[in-house]
N, C-alpha and C positions, 0 to 999 in steps of 0.2 A: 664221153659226153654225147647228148643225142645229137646229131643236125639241126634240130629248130632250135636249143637252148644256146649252140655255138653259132647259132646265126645272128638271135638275139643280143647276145653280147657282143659281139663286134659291130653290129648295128649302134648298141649303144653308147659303146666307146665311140666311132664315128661321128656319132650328135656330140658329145665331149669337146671334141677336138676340134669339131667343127665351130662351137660355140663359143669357144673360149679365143679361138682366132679370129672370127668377128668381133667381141666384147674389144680382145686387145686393139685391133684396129680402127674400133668406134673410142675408144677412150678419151684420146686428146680432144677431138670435138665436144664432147660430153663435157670435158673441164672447161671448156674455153666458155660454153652456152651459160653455165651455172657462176662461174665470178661474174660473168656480166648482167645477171639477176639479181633482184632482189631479197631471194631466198634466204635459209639457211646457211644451207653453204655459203654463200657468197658472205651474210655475216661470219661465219669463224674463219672463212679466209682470211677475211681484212681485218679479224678481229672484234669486232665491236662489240657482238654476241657475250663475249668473255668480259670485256670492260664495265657492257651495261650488268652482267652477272655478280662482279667483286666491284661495283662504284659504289664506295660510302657515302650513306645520306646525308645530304649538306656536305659535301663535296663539290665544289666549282670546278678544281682543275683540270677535268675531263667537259665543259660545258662552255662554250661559247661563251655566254651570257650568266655574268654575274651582277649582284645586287637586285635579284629578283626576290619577292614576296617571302622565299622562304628561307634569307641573310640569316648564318648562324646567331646564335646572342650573343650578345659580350660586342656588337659591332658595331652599334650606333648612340652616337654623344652629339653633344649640340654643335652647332655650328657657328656658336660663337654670335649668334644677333645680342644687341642690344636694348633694351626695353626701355625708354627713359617718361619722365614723369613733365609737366608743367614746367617750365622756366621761370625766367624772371616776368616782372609785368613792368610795360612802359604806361607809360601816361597817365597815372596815378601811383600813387600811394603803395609801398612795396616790402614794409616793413612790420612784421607780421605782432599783430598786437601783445601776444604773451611772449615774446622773444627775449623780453628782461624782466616778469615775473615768475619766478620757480616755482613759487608755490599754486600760482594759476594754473600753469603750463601739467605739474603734478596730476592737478584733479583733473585735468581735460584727460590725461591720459592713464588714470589709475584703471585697473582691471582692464587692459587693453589684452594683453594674451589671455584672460581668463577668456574674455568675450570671443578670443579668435579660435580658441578652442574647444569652447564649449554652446557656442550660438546655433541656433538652429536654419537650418538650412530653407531659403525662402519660399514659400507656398506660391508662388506666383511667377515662377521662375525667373526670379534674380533679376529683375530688370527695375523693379520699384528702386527711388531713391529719395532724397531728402533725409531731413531731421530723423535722427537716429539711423539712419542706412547701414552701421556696420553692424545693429544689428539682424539684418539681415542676410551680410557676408553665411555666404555657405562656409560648413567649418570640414576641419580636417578631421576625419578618426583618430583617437586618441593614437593608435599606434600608425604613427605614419611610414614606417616600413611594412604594415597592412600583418594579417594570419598567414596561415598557409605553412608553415612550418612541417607537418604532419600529413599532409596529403598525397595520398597516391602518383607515383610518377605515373603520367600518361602524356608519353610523347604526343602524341593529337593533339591533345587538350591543349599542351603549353603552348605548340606552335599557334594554334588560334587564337590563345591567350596572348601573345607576342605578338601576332600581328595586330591582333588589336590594341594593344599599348601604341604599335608603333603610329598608326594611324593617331591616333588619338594625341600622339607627337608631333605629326607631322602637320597637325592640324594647328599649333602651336605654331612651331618651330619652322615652316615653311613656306616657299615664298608666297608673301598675301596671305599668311597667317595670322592668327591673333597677334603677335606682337607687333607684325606690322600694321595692323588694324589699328591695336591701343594706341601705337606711333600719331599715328596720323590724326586719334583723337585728341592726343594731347594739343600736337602741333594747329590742330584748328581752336581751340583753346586759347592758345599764344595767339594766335592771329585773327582771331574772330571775338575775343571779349566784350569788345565794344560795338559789333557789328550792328546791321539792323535786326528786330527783334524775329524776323522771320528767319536769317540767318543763325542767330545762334539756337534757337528752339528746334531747327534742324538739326545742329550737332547734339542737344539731348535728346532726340530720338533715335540719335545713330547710335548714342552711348548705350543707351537702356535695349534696343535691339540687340546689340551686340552680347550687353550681360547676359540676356535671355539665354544666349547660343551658351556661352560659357555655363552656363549653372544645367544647361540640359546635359553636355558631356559632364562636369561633375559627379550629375547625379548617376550618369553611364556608368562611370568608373566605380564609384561607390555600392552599386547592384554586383558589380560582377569580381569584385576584391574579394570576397571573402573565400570562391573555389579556386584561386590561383595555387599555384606553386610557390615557394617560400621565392625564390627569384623574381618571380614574374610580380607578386606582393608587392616586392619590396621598389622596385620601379611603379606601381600604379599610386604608390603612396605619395612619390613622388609627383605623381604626373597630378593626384588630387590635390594636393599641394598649392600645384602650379596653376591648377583651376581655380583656387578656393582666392588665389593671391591676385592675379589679374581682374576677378569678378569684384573684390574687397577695392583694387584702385578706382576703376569703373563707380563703384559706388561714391566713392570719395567725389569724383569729378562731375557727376550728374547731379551731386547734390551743390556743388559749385553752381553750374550751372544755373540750375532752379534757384539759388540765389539772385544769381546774376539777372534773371530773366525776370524779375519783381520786379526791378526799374528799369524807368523808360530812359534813362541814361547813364550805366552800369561807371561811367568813364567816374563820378561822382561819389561812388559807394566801391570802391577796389577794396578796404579793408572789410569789408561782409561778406562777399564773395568769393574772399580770396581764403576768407578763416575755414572753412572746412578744408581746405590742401594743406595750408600751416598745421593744422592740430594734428593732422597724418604725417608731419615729418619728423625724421629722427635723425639728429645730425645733417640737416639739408638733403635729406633723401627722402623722400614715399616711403613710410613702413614695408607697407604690402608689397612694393615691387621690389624692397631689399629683401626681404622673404622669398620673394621668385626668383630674384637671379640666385640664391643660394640653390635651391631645388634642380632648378636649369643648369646650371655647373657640376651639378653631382649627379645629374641623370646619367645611366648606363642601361639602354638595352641587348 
């Protein structure tokens, strides 16, 4: 072999040897710089790189924080609030006029579900009330587990679908929600019948504001039922339900109200203003708010 070409080669083995013994004695430094970063490396050291790579969606167990916006379904049921209606009344008269005619009581209430199911939903957004108000009640779609049966799965979709149910739950069912709203109108009802006239004509403003709010998500829910998922459907049916039921008591008690609020000393006339909550009861209950706690008990999202 020539002189230059054996010069070369042992030249170049030398850089070899030479390099490879600098790498080996730079190496531990070079490990030690890289887990204390925030690199790559330093993820598949510790792992996380791999966890974040195989973590099932809607997976909490790897995440600090659960019960964030995107809760599998199947997760959330009511929490058990109560919704109740009108009490008794003191200081008059308590005894509701058709209480011992059948045949009266009959016709006040004949076509009562035709009307809750087939009434058109109010042009004015639910807040009007008086003489005849239930027909005004917004109604439920005839199928109240809603369409959707046949629709495309599209993960997206449902999730925003779902979250919007839940909101629209939660708007219900949470605290200083509707129910505790309608609560509190009842309860001024009880305690303000007789009040001054500026006093109670405040609480029909509260009531008829209130429907407004109610018959606008109705109508939310009712626009966007029909692209759901057969799950997701079948909870908005409910949740329309549950809208159609609290706007329907609301009506009941506004048009008390507006009774009530004709005379200048209601304490005098209890049996006329009290008739429109009597003709809505069935068994000593609110039709419509025995209708909503069923919905509300059977809710699942």
């Amino acid at each position: 072999m020539p002189s230059v070409l054996m010069g070369l080669v042992v030249f170049s083995f030398t850089l070899l040897f030479f390099g490879a013994a600098v790498y080996t004695a730079a190496l531990p430094s070079l490990v030690a710089n890289a887990e204390q970063s925030d690199g790559a490396y330093a993820q598949i050291a510790s792992g996380a790189l791999l966890e974040a790579l195989t973590e099932t969606p809607g997976d909490d167990s790897s995440q600090g924080n659960a019960g964030t916006s995107s809760s599998h379904q199947g997760g959330v049921t009511s929490s058990g609030r109560v919704v109740s209606g009108v009490g008794g009344v003191t200081g008059g008269v308590s005894t509701p006029i058709t209480s011992t005619d059948d045949s009266t009581e009959d016709s006040d209430h004949e076509g009562d579900s035709d009307k809750d199911s087939n009434a058109t939903p109010p042009q004015d957004g639910g807040g009007e009330s008086g003489s005849g108000a239930d027909d005004n009640e917004p109604s439920t779609p005839p199928d109240e587990d809603g369409p959707g049966d046949d629709k495309p799965d599209d993960t997206e979709k449902n999730q925003q679908d779902y979250e919007f149910l839940l909101a629209e739950f939660q708007a219900i069912d949470g605290e200083g929600g509707y129910i505790d709203q309608i609560n509190a109108c009842s309860t001024s009802f009880d305690q303000d019948k007789f009040a001054p006239t500026e006093v109670r004509t405040t609480h029909l403003y509260r009531c008829e504001a209130i429907n407004a709010e109610l018959y606008s998500h109705y109508v939310a829910l009712v626009n966007r039922v029909g692209g759901m998922s057969s799950h997701n459907s079948a909870a908005a049916g409910k949740l329309i339900g549950m809208y159609r039921c609290l706007s329907g008591y609301l009506d009941t008690l506004s048009e008390a109200w507006i009774v009530n609020l004709s005379f200048e000393d209601p304490s005098d006339h209890v049996d006329e203003f009290m008739q429109p909550i009597w003709n809505d009861e069935v068994n000593g209950e609110n039709k419509h708010l025995a209708e909503f706690n069923e919905y509300y008990s059977e809710l699942v999202l």
